[in-house]
C-alpha positions as CSV (number, residue, x, y, z in Angstrom):
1,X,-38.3,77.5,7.8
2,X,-35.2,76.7,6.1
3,X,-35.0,73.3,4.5
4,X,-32.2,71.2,5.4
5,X,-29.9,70.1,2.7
6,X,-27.7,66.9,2.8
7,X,-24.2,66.8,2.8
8,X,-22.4,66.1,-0.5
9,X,-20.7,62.9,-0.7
10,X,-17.0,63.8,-0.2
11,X,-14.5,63.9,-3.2
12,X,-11.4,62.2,-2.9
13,X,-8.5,65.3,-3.2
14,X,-6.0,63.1,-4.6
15,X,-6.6,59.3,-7.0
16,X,-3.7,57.6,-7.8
17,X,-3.8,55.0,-10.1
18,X,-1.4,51.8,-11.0
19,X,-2.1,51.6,-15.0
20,X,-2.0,47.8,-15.2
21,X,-2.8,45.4,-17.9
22,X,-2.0,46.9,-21.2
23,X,0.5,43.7,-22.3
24,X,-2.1,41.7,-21.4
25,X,-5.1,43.6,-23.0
26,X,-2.9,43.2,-26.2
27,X,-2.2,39.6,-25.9
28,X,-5.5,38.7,-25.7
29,X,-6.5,40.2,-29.4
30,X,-2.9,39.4,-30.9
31,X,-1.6,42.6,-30.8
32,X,2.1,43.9,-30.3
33,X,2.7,44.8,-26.3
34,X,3.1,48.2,-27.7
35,X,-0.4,48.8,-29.3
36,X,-1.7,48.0,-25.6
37,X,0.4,50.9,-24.4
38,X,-1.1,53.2,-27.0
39,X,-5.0,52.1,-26.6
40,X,-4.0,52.9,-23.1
41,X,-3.3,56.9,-23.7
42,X,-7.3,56.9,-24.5
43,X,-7.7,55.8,-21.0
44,X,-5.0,58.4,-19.7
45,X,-7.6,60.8,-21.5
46,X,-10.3,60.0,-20.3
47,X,-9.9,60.1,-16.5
48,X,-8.1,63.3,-16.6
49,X,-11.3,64.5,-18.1
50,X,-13.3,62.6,-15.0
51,X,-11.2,63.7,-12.4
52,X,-11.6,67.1,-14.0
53,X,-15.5,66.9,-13.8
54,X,-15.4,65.8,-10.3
55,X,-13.2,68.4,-8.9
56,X,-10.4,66.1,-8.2
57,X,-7.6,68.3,-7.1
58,X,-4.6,65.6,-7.8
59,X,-3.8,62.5,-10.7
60,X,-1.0,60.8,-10.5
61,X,-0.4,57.8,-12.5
62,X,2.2,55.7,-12.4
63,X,3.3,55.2,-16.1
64,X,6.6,53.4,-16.4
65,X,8.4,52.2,-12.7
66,X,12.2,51.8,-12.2
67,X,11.6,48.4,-12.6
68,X,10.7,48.4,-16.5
69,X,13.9,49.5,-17.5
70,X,14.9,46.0,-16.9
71,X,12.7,45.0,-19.6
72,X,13.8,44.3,-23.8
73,X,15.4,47.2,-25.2
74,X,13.3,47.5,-27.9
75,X,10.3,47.7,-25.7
76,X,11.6,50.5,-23.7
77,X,13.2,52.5,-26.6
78,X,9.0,52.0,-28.2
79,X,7.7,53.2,-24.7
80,X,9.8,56.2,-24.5
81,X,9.2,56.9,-28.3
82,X,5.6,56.5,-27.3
83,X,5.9,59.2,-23.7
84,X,7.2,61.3,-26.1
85,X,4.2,61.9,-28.5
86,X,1.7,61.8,-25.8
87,X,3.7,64.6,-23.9
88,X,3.6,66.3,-27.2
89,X,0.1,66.1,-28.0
90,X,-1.0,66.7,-24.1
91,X,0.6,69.9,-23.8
92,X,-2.3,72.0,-25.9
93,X,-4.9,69.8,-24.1
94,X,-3.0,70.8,-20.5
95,X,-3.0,74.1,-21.1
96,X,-6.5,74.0,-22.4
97,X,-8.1,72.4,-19.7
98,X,-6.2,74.1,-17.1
99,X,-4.1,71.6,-15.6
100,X,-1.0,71.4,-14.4
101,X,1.7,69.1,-14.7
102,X,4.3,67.3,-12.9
103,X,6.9,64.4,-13.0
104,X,7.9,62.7,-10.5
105,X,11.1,59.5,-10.6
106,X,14.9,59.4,-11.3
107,X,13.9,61.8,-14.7
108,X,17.7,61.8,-15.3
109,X,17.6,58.2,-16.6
110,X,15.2,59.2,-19.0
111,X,16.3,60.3,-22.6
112,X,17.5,64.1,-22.5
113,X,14.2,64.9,-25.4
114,X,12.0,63.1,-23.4
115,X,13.3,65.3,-20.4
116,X,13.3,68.7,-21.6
117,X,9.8,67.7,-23.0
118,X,8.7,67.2,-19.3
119,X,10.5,70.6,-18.6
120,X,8.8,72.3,-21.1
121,X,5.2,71.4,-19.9
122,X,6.0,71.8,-16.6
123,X,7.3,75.7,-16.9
124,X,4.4,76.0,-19.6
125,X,1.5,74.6,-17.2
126,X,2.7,76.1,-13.8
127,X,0.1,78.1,-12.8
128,X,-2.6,75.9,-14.0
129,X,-5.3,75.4,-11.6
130,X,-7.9,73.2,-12.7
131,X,-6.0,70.2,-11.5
132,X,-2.2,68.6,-11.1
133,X,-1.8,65.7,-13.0
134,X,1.4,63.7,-11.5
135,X,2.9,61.3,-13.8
136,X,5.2,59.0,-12.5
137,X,8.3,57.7,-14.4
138,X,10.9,55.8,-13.7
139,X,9.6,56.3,-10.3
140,X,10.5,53.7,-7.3
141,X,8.7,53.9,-3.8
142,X,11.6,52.2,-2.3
143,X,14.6,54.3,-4.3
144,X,12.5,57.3,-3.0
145,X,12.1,56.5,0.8
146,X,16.1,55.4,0.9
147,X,17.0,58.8,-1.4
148,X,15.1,60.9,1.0
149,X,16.8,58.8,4.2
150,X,20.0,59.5,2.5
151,X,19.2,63.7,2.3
152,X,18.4,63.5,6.3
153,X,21.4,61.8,7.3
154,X,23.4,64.1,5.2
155,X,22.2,66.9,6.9
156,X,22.6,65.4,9.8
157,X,26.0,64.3,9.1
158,X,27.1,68.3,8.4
159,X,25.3,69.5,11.8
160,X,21.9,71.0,10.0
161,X,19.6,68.8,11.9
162,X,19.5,66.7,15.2
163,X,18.1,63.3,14.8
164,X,15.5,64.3,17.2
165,X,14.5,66.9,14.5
166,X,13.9,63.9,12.5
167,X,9.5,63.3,12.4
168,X,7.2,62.5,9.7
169,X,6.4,65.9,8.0
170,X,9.9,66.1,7.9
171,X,10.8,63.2,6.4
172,X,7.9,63.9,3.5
173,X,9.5,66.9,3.0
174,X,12.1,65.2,1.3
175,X,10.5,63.1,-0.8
176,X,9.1,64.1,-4.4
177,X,5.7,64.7,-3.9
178,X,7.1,67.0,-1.4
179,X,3.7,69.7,-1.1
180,X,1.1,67.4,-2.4
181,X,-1.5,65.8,-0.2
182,X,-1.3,61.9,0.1
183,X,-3.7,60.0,-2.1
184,X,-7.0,59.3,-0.5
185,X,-7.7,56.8,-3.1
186,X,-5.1,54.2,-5.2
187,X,-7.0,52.1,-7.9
188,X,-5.0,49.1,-9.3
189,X,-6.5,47.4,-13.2
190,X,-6.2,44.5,-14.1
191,X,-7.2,42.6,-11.1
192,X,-3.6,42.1,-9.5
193,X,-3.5,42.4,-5.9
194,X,-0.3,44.5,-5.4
195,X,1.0,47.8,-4.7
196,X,4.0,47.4,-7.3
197,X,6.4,49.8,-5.0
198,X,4.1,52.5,-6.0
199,X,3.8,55.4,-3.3
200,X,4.6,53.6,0.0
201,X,5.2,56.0,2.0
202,X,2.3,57.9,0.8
203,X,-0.3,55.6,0.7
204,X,-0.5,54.8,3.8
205,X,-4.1,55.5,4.8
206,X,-5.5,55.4,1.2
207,X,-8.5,53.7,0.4
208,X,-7.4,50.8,-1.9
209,X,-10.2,49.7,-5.3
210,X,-8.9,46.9,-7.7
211,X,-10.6,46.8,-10.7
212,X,-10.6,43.7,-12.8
213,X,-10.2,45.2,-16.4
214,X,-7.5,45.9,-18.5
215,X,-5.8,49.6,-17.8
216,X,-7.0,50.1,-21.9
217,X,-10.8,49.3,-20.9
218,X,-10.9,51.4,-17.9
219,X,-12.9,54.9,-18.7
220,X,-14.9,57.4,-17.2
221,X,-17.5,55.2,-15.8
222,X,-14.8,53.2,-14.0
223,X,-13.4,56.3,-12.6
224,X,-16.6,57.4,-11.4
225,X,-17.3,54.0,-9.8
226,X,-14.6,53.7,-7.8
227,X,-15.1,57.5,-6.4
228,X,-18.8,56.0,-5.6
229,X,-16.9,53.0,-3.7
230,X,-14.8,55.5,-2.2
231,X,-17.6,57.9,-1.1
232,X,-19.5,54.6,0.8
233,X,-16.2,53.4,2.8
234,X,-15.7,55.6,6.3
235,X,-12.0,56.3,6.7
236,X,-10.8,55.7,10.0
237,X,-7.4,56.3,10.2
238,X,-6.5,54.2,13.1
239,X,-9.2,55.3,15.1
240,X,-12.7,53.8,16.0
C-alpha cells in the first residue's frame, strides 16, 4: 500500500521586511549611526541567502522611506554613498545567485549615479529566476496609494475609464509593485510596533512577526524563525 506522506508546511511567496534598528544597534556600542547602516548590509546578505534556500519567491525590504530625506544632510549624503557600494558589490552576487532585482519609490529623488546604478542591475538581472529581491527607496505607502488615485482619476477625467470600472485589481494595477503578489508575511526589528507607511495597501492580509533585535543582529536563523511562526498561524482572510 502506498504510504501517506504529510503535507509540507507552506512557504510564504512573498516576506517583506521593515529593516529597523540600525541607529540604535550603533548607539549602544558608541558607534557612528552610519556603521549601524553598514553592519546592516551583512544582514541584507544573509536573508537573501535564506529566502533563497527556502524557495521564497519575493524580498522586499524597505531600505530608506520618503520620510528619511528629512533627516541631516550629512546622514543622507553617507546613506546614499553607502546604497551605492552595496548596489555595486550586489550586482556579481545577483547575477550569481539568480536573482532578480527591482526598485520600487519616487527613484527620481534619488542621485542620477545612484539611479542609473539601479538601472543597470535591473536590465542586467531581468530574467533572473531564482528570486526578486524588491528594494524599497525613497518609497512612501501613502505617496503611492494618492499617486495611483491620481493615475485613475486622470484617466477618468480624459474618458478612458468609468468610475464604475474602478475595483481593487484595478486600482493595484497602478501601483508599483504592480505584478507582484502581496506579502504573506511583514517582519518588523527592533521591537517597534508599527507599520512605518510601509506597503498599506499591500499588506493587508499579511501575517505580521516583530522581532525584538536590532535589524544588524537579525540573520538566517531569525529568518527561518519567523517562517516557522508563519507556517503555525492559519490565515483566514476574513473568513471563519
Amino acid at each position: 500500500m502506498p504510504t501517506a506522506t504529510a503535507e509540507l508546511p507552506e512557504i510564504p511567496r512573498h516576506i517583506a521586511i521593515i529593516m529597523d534598528g540600525n541607529g540604535r544597534w550603533a548607539k549602544e556600542r558608541g558607534l557612528p549611526r552610519l556603521e549601524g547602516h553598514r553592519a546592516g548590509a551583512e544582514s541584507v546578505r544573509e536573508v537573501m541567502e535564506a529566502c533563497i534556500e527556502r524557495g521564497v519567491e519575493y524580498l522586499t525590504l524597505y531600505a530608506f522611506s520618503s520620510e528619511n530625506w528629512s533627516r541631516p544632510v550629512t546622514e543622507v549624503k553617507a546613506l546614499m554613498s553607502l546604497l551605492d557600494r552595496f548596489l555595486d558589490e550586489k550586482a556579481k552576487d545577483l547575477d550569481r545567485q539568480n536573482v532578480r532585482l527591482l526598485a520600487i519609490g519616487q527613484l527620481d529623488r534619488l542621485p542620477e549615479k545612484t539611479r542609473a546604478l539601479i538601472e543597470r542591475i535591473q536590465a542586467r538581472t531581468a530574467h533572473h529566476t531564482a528570486m526578486t529581491l524588491v528594494l524599497a527607496l525613497s518609497y512612501g505607502g501613502r505617496e503611492e496609494i494618492v499617486s495611483a488615485a491620481r493615475s485613475l482619476a486622470t484617466d477618468a477625467v480624459a474618458g478612458k475609464i468609468s468610475a464604475s470600472d474602478i475595483d481593487g485589481d484595478l486600482f493595484a494595477s497602478r501601483l508599483q509593485t504592480a505584478g507582484i503578489p502581496d506579502p504573506d508575511l511583514l517582519v518588523r526589528t527592533s521591537g517597534e510596533m508599527r507599520i512605518s507607511n510601509f506597503l498599506l495597501w499591500q499588506i493587508s492580509y499579511a501575517e505580521i512577526i516583530i522581532v525584538k533585535k536590532f535589524w544588524p543582529d537579525f540573520r538566517q536563523g531569525d529568518l527561518f524563525e519567523a517562517v516557522q511562526e508563519y507556517q503555525r498561524r492559519h490565515r483566514r482572510f476574513g473568513a471563519l
